[in-house]
C-alpha positions in Angstrom: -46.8 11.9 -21.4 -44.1 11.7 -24.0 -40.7 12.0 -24.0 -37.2 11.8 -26.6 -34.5 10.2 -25.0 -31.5 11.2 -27.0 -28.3 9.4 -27.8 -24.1 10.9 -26.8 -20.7 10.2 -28.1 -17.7 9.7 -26.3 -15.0 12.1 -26.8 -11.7 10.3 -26.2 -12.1 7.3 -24.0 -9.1 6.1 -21.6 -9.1 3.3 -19.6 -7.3 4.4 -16.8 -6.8 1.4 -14.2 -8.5 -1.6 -13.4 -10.3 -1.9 -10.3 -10.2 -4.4 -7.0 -14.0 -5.0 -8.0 -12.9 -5.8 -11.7 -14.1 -3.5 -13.4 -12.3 -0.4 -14.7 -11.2 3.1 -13.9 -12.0 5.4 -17.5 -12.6 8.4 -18.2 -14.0 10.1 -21.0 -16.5 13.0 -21.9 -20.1 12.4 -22.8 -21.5 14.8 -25.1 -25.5 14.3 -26.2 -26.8 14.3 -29.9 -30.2 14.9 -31.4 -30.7 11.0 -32.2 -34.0 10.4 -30.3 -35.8 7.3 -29.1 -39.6 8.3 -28.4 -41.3 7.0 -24.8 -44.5 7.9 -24.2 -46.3 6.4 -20.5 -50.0 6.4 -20.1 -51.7 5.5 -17.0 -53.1 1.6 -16.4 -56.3 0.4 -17.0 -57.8 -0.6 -13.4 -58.5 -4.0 -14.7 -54.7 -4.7 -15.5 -52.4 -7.1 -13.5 -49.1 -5.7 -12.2 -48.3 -2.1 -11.3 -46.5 -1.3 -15.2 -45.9 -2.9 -18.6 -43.8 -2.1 -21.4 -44.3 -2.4 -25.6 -41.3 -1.8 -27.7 -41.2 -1.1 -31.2 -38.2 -1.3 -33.8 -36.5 -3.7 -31.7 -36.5 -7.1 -30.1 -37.3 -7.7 -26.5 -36.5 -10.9 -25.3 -36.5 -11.6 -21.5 -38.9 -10.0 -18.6 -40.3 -6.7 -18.1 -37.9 -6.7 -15.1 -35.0 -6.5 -17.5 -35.6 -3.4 -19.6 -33.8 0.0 -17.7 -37.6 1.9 -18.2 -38.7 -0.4 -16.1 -35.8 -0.9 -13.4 -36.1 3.0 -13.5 -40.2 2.9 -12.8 -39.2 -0.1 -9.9 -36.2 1.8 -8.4 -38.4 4.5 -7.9 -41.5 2.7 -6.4 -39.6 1.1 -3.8 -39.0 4.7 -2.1 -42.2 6.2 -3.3 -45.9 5.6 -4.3 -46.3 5.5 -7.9 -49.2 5.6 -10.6 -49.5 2.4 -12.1 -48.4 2.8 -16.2 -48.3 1.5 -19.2 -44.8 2.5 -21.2 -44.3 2.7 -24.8 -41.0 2.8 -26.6 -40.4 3.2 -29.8 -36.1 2.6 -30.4 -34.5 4.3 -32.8 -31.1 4.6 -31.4 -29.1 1.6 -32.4 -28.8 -0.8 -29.7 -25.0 -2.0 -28.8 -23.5 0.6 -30.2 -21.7 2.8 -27.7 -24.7 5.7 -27.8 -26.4 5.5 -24.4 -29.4 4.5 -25.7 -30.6 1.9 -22.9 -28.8 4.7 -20.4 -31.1 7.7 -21.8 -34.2 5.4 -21.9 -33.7 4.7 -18.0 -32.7 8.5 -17.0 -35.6 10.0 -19.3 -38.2 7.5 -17.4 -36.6 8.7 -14.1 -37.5 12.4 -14.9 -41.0 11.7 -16.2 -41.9 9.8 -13.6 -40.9 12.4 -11.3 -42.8 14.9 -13.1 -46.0 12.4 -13.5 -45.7 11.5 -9.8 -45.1 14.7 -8.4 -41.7 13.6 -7.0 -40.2 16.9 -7.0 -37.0 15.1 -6.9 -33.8 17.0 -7.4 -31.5 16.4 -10.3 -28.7 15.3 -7.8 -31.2 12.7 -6.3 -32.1 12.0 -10.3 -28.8 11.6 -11.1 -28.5 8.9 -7.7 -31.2 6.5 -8.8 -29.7 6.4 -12.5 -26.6 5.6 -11.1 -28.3 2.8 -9.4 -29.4 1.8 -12.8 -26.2 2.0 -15.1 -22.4 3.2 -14.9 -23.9 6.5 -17.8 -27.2 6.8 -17.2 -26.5 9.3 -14.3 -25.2 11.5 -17.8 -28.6 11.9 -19.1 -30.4 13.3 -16.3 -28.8 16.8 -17.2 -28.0 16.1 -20.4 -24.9 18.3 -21.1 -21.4 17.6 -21.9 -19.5 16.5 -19.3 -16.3 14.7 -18.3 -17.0 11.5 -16.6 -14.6 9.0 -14.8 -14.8 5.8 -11.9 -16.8 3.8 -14.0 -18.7 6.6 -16.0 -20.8 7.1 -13.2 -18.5 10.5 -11.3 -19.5 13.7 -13.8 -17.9 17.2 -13.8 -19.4 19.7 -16.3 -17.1 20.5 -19.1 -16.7 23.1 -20.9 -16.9 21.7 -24.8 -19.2 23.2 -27.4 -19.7 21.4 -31.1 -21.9 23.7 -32.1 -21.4 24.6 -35.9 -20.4 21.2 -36.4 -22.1 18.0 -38.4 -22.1 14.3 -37.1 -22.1 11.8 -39.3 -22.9 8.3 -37.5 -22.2 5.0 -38.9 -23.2 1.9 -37.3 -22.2 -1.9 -39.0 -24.5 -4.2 -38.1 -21.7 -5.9 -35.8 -22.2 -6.8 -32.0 -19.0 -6.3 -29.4 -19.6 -7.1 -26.4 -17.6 -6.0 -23.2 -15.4 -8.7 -22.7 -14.1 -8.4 -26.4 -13.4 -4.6 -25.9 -11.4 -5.1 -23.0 -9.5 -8.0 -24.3 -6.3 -5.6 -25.5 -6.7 -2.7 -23.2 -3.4 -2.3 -21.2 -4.4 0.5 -18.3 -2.8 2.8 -18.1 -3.1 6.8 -17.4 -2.8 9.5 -20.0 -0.1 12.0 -21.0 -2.6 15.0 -21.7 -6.1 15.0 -20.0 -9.0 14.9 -22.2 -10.5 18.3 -20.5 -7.3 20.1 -21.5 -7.5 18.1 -25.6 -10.9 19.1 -25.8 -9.8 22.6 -25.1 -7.7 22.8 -28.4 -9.3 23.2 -31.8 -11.3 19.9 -33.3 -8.7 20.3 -36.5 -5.7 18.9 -33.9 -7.8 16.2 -32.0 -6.6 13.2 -34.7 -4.2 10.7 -33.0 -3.8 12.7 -30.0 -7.8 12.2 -28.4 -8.3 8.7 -28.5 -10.5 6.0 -27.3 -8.6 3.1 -25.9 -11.0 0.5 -27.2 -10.5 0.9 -30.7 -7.0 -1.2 -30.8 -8.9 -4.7 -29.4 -12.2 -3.7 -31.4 -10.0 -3.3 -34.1 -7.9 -7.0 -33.6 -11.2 -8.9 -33.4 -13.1 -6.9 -36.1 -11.0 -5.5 -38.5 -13.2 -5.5 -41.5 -14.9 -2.1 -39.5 -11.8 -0.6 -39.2 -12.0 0.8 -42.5 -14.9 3.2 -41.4 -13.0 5.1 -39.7 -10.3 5.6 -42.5 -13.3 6.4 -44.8 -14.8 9.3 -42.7 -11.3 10.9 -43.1 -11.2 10.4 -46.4 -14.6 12.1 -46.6 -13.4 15.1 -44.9 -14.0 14.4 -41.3 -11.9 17.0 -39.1 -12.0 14.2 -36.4 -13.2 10.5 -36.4 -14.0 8.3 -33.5 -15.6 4.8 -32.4 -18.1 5.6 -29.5 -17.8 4.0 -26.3 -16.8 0.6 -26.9 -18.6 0.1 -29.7 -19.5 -1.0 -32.7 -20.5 3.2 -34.0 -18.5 5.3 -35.4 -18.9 9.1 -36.0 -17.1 11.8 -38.0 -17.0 15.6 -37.3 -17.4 17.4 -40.1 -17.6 21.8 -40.8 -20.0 21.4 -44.1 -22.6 19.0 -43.5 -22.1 16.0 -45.6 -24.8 14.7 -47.7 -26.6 11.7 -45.9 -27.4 9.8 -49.2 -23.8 10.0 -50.1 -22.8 8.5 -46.4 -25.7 5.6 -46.6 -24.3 5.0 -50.3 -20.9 4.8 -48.4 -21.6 2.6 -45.8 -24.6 0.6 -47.5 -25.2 -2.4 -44.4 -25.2 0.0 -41.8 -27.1 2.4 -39.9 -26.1 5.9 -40.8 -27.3 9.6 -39.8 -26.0 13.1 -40.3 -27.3 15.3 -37.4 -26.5 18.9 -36.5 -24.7 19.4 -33.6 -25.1 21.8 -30.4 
């Protein structure tokens, strides 16, 4: 069986308090793109040790099968319920490290085949429970729609935001931030205006007023990336964000920009113009 785990963006991101458990209050709304990883699962050969294994393609793995969220997906699963034994296959093509879910969609999507591979006949709220187990956002993935997320990512109410007419371009330096750098500069602190009630105003008035909260420390330790941002404006972006904490950036554009012209832009990074829905 195969299946496309897709990639989201963060609309507006605002870190809202920080926790007794240190970790932090946000919230922010998750909306998916078409940027697809592929995962196929196949069943075992009898002869094979272990209950599962996993190949990847297109990216390093270092560390145990253990670590990989495919696999902490197939184990969360087998410790309530009998599974096949499989073989998994994934092919990345979302950007690792970069704010898009990727690791998050590749857990949620295994959840959901393995349900339907298994016979589960597990409910998306008992879906969306096991992801949870997994990773603050990969609860997002089992429905897959925009929604408006806050605790640690992991509490979702359906929003009402459509993108539909509209052209992402994504650009991602080859630049690693890692959590601890992110949060370095973030002063909590709760918003003025909601991001439900921003998103509810034409894209044209989102600049400077729907923000993500990450961007000022990303920005301190990395500033040579700020620059992308500025150039997606100057391209004609009607809004331009980082994702999640980082290091990708996207632009919201009306006319779909040229993607030659945007990898001849940005010329060491990953970069894709998708259509939006």
């Amino acid at each position: 069986m195969i299946t496309f785990p897709n990639a989201k963006i963060n609309l507006g991101l605002n870190i809202v308090e920080k926790r007794h458990d240190g970790y932090h209050n946000l919230e922010t709304l998750f909306y998916p793109i078409a940027l697809q990883d592929v995962l196929e699962a196949t069943p075992r050969a009898a002869d094979a040790d272990g209950d599962y294994s996993i190949t990847m393609y297109d990216a390093p793995f270092e560390g145990q099968a253990e670590d990989n969220l495919v696999i902490k997906a197939y184990r969360a699963l087998s410790a309530d319920y009998e599974l096949p034994r499989l073989d998994f296959f994934l092919q990345k093509i979302i950007p690792t490290g970069a704010g898009l879910g990727g690791g998050s969609a590749d857990a949620a999507f295994a959840l959901k085949m393995i349900n339907e591979m298994a016979s589960l006949a597990l409910t998306d709220d008992e879906l969306e429970k096991y992801a949870a187990s997994i990773g603050a956002d990969c609860a997002f993935f089992v429905r897959n729609k925009p929604a408006f997320a806050t605790g640690i990512g992991n509490i979702l109410t359906p929003a009402e935001c459509s993108l539909a007419g509209y052209y992402l371009a994504l650009v991602k330096p080859d630049v690693h931030i890692s959590t601890k750098d992110a949060y370095a500069l973030v002063t909590p602190a709760k918003p003025q205006v909601s991001i439900t009630e921003i998103v509810k105003t034409p894209v044209t008035q989102w600049r400077g007023v729907l923000v993500n909260d990450f961007e000022k420390s990303v920005f301190a330790k990395h500033p040579a990336i700020a620059v992308i941002k500025d150039k997606l404006y100057e391209m004609g972006a009607e809004y331009a964000s980082m994702s999640g904490s980082g290091s990708s950036f996207f632009g919201l554009f009306k006319e779909k920009p040229c993607e030659e012209a945007v990898k001849a832009l940005f010329p060491d990074c990953f970069c894709r113009v998708i259509e939006l829905e």
